[in-house]
C-alpha positions in Angstrom: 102.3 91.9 140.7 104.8 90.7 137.9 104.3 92.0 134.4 103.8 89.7 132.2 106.9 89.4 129.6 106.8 91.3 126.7 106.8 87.6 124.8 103.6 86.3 125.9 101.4 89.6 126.0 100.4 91.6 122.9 99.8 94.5 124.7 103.0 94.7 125.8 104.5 93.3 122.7 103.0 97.0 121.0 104.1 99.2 124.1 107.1 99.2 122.0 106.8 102.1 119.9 108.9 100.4 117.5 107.2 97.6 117.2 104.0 99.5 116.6 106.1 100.9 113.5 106.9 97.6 112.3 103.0 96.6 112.1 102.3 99.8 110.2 104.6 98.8 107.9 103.4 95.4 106.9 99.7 96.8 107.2 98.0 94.7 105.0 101.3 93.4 102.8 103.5 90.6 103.4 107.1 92.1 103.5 110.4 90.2 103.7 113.3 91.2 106.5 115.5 93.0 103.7 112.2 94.9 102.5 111.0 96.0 106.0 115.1 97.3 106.7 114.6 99.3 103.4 111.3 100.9 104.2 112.1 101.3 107.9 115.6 102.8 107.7 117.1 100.6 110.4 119.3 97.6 110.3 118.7 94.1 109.7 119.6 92.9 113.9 117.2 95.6 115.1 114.7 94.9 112.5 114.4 90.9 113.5 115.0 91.4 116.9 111.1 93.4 116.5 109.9 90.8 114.3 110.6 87.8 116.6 108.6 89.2 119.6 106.0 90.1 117.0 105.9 86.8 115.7 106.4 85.2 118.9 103.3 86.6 120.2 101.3 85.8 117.4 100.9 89.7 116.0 102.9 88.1 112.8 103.6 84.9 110.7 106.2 84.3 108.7 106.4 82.0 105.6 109.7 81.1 103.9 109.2 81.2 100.0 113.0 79.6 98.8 115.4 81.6 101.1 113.2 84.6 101.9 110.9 84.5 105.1 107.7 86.5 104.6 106.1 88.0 107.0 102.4 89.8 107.4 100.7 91.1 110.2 98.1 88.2 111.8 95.1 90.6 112.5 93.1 88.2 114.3 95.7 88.4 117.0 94.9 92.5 117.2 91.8 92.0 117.9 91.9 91.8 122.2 93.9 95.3 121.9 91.1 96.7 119.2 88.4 95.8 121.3 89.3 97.1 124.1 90.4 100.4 122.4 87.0 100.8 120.6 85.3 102.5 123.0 87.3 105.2 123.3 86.4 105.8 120.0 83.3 107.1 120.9 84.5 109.2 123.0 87.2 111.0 121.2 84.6 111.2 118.6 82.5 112.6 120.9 85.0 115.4 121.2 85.8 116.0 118.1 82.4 116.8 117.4 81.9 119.2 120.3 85.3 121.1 119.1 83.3 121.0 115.7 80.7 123.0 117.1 82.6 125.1 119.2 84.3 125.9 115.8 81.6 126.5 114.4 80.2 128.7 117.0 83.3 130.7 116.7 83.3 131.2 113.1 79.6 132.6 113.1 80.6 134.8 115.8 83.9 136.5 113.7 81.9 136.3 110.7 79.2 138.6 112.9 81.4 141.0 114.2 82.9 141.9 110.6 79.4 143.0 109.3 
């Protein structure tokens, strides 16, 4: 079975660790090329090379205001990889709460054998 291209899929589009980094940076701003280079420590090619597939598959829009294109991250478009994320949620919270107790347990334990 093909994959489907990078350029079509959002999933794949984030599989790129790199990308991923791009989205945490705009978060909830809107951030132009030069800003995201600055804040990200790479260089201009590589930094619009990550925004066009971003923006290609919808995970960004871009707005020119004069010369400056502004982009921000279009979180409807997360959405399909959220939900199908979420419920692993419960489950690592799940975890997390039995490591809790288990810490707990321990704790109670050490704090009895000092006495």
């Amino acid at each position: 079975m093909a994959r489907t291209p990078t350029t079509h899929d959002p999933f794949n589009a984030v599989a790129e660790p790199k990308r991923r980094q791009v989205l945490a940076v705009l978060g909830t701003q809107e951030l132009s090329v030069n800003q995201l280079v600055e804040l990200l420590g790479w260089n201009q090619p590589s930094v619009s090379k990550h925004l066009g597939v971003l923006k290609q598959v919808g995970l960004v829009s871009e707005r020119r205001v004069g010369r400056q294109r502004m982009y921000r991250v279009n979180a409807e478009r997360l959405k399909p990889i959220y939900d199908w994320v979420a419920p692993f949620e419960r489950i690592w919270n799940e975890r997390f709460d039995r490591l809790d107790q288990v810490l707990e347990q321990m704790k109670k334990e050490q704090s009895d054998v000092k006495k």
